[in-house]
C-alpha positions in Angstrom: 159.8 35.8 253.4 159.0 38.4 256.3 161.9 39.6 257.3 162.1 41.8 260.4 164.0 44.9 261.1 165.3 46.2 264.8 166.0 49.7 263.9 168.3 51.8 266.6 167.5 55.4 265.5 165.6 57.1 263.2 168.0 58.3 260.8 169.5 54.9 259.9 167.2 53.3 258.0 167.7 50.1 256.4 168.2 51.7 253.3 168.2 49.9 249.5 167.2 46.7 252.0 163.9 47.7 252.5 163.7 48.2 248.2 165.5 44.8 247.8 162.7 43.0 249.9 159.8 44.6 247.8 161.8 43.6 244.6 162.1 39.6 246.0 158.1 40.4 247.6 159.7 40.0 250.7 157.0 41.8 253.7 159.2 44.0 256.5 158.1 45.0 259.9 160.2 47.0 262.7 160.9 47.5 266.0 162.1 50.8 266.4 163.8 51.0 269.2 163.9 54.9 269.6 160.2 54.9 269.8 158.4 52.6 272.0 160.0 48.7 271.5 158.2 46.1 270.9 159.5 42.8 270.2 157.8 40.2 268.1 157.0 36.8 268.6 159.6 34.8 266.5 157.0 33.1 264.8 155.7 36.3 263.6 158.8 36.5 261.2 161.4 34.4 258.9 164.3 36.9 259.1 165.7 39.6 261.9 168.3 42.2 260.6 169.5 44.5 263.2 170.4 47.5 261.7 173.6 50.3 262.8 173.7 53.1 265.2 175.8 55.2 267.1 175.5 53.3 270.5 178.0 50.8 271.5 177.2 47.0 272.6 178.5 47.9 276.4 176.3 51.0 276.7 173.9 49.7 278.8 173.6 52.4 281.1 172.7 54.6 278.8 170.6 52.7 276.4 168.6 50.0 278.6 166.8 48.6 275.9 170.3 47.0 274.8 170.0 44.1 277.4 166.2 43.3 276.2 167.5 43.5 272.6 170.6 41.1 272.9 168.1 38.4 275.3 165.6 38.7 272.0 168.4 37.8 269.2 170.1 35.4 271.2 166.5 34.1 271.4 165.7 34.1 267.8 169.4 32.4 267.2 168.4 29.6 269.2 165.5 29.6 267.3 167.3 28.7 263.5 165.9 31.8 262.0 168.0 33.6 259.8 170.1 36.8 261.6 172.4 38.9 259.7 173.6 42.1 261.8 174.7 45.6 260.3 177.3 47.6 261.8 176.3 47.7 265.5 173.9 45.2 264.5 176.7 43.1 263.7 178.5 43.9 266.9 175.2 42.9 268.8 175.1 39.7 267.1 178.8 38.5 267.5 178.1 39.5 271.4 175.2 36.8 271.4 177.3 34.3 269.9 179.5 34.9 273.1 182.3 36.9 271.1 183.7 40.2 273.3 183.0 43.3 271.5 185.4 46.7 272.2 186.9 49.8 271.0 188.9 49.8 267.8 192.6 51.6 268.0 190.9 54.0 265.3 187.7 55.1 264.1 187.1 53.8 260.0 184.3 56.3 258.6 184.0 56.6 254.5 184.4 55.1 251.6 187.3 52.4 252.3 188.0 48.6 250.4 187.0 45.7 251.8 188.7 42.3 250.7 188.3 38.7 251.4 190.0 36.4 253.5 191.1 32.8 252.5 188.0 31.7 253.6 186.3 34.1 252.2 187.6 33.4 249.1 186.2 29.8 248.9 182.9 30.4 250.7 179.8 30.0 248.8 177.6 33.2 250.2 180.4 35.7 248.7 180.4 33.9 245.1 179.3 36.2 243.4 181.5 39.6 244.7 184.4 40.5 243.9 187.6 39.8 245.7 187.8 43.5 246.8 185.4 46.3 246.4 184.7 49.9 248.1 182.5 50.1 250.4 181.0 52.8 253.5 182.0 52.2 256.9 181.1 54.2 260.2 182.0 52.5 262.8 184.9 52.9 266.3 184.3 49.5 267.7 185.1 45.9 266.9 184.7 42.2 267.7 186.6 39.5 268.2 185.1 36.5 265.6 182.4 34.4 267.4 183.4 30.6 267.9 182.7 28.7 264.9 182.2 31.4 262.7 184.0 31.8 259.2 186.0 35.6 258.9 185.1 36.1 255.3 185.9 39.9 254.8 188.5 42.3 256.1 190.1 46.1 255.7 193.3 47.4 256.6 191.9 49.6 258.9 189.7 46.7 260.7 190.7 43.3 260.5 187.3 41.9 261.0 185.2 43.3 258.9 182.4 40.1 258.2 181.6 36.7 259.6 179.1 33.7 258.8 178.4 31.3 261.6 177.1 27.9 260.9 175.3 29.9 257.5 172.5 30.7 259.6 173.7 34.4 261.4 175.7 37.0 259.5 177.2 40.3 260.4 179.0 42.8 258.1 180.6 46.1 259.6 179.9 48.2 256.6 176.9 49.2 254.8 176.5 48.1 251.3 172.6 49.3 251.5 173.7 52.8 251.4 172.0 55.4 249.8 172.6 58.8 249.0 169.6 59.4 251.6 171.0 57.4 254.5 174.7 58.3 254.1 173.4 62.6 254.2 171.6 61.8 257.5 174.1 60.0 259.1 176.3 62.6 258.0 174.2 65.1 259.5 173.7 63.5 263.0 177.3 62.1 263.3 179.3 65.4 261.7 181.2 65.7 265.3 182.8 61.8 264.6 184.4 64.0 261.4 187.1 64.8 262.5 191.1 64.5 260.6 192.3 60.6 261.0 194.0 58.4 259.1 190.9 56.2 258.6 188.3 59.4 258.5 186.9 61.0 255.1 185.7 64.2 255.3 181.8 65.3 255.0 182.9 66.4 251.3 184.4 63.2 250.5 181.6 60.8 251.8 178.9 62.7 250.0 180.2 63.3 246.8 181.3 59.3 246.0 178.4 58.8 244.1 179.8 56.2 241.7 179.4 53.7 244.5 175.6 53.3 245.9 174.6 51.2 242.3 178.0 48.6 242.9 177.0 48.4 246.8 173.4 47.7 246.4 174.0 45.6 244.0 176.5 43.9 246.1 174.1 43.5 249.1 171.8 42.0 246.9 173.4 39.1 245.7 175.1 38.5 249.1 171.6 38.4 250.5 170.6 36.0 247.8 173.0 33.6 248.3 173.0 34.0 252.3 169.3 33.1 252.6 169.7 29.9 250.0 172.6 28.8 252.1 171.9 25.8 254.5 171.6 26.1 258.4 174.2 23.9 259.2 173.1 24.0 262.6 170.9 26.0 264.9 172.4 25.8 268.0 174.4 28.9 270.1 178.3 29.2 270.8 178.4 28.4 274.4 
């Protein structure tokens, strides 16, 4: 498959993804949008992921490539192609599926469980993970679910934590392709978010969870596995 990446800024990278796709000889290109955007034609590619960042969905007038980006994924929706959508990324998407997208009450940022819904619990594309695992959020905003789509994951802190719509678009608010790498940068650039809350880790407790990267990637994996395998059940948009 070619699966292509929207990248937000340079210091979060897709992470063990771009690993995952060499190991299934998957090919990856970008658009990075901190450089200078360019947006392929959706023939050009089988798969968009939309990565995180520290922008919100309604920061338009400070980021104006935001209103390009959401016309190209609702564009490549349409299309049947498979979307999934990473933190922001998943944010973006639920937007394009004509959810409203705001401020959380609190910021979640660390290493915090995940579990799954009802639905989750019966859904084929989580199968093979278990019914609650640790995983790294960073992230102040949330979404209401998208019409149609199936809530398959949620936190205490965040109530809707993943979706699957019509098993053709995905978004998760966490980031199980983590690395030790991509977690020290986003430290790094974000160390003002890091500040005492009831959902907040400190900089010393997100980097020294080390036991968790292996279970998260592998995680990911099998998620993407099974979410790529899964039928289109229809290509058409939320109106």
């Amino acid at each position: 498959m070619r699966i292509h990446f929207i990248q937000h800024v340079a210091y979060e990278s897709p992470g063990y993804l771009v690993q995952w796709a060499a190991e299934q000889n998957h090919t990856v290109s970008f658009t990075k949008m901190f450089e200078s955007p360019i947006f392929p034609s959706p023939d050009d590619f089988d798969w968009l992921i939309v990565m995180g960042g520290p922008m919100g969905v309604y920061d338009e007038n400070k980021f104006s490539f935001l209103k390009l980006e959401k016309e190209f994924i609702r564009s490549v929706i349409g299309t049947g192609k498979k979307v999934l959508g990473i933190c922001l990324g998943s944010q973006l998407v639920a937007e394009a599926l004509g959810a409203k997208v705001y401020p959380h009450i609190q910021k979640e940022i660390g290493w915090w469980p995940v579990k799954r819904t009802n639905s989750g619990k019966t859904n084929p594309v989580l199968e093979n993970l278990p019914d609650e695992f640790i995983t790294f959020h960073w992230h102040g905003d949330t979404f209401d679910l998208p019409d149609g789509a199936v809530h398959l994951l949620q936190s205490d802190a965040c109530p809707h934590q993943a979706y699957l719509y019509k098993n053709q678009v995905m978004g998760l608010q966490f980031h199980m392709e983590a690395t030790p790498e991509l977690i020290k940068a986003m430290a790094d650039n974000g160390r003002s978010e890091l500040v005492p809350g009831t959902w907040i880790q400190s900089e010393k407790e997100i980097t020294d969870n080390q036991q968790h990267y292996a279970a998260n990637n592998q995680h990911i994996a099998m998620l993407l596995s099974a979410f790529v395998n899964s039928r289109v059940q229809s290509p058409s948009l939320a109106s």
